[in-house]
N, C-alpha and C positions, 0 to 999 in steps of 0.2 A: 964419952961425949956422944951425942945425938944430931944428927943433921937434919934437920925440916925446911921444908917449900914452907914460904909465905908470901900471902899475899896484901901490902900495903895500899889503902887509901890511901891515895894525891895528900887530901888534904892533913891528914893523920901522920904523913910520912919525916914531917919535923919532928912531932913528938917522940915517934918513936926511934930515930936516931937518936935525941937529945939520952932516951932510957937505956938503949944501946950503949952507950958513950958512959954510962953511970957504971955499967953494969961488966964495962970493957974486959974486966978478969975473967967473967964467966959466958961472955958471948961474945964468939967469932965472924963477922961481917964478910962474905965474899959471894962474888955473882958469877952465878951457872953460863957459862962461854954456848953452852948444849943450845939451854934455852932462851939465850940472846940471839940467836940465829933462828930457832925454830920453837918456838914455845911449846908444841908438841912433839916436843923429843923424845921425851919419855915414854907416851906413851904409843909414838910409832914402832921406838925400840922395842916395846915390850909385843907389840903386833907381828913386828918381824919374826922376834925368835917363835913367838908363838905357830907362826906361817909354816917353821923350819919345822920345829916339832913335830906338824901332822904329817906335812910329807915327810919327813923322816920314818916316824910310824906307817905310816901308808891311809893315815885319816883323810889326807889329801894329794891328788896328784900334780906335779908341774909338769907342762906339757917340753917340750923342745923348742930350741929356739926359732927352726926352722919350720916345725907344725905351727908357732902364733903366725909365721908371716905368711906360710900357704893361707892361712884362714881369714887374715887383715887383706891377702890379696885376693880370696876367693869373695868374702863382702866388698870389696870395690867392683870388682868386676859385676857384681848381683848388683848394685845401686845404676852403674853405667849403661846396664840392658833396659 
């Protein structure tokens, strides 16, 4: 068996139940919980691990938690002058 993303027209969406419903032995009907919450789930997921990858390899660095806030507190203080 194969799983695919589809995307249904409103208006289309009866018919294509009614063929669904024909066809119930050979297709399984059920909604991604992922992308009822974030319709881009997939492909944030797939951006994340990609993110890890390079800094894993050293393609990219992540800085420390405490050099983002030196740096968020160094630009405030530079907008406040």
């Amino acid at each position: 068996m194969q799983t695919l993303s589809i995307q249904i027209q409103d208006s289309y969406m009866q018919q294509f139940m009614n063929f669904v419903k024909e066809s119930h032995s050979n297709i399984t009907v059920s909604k991604d919980k992922n992308l009822e919450i974030d319709p881009y789930f997939y492909e944030r997921q797939s951006e994340l691990h990609q993110d890890l990858e390079d800094v894993e390899s050293g393609k990219a660095e992540m800085i420390s938690h405490d050099d983002l806030w030196n740096n968020i507190d160094k630009h405030l203080k530079s907008l406040n002058s």
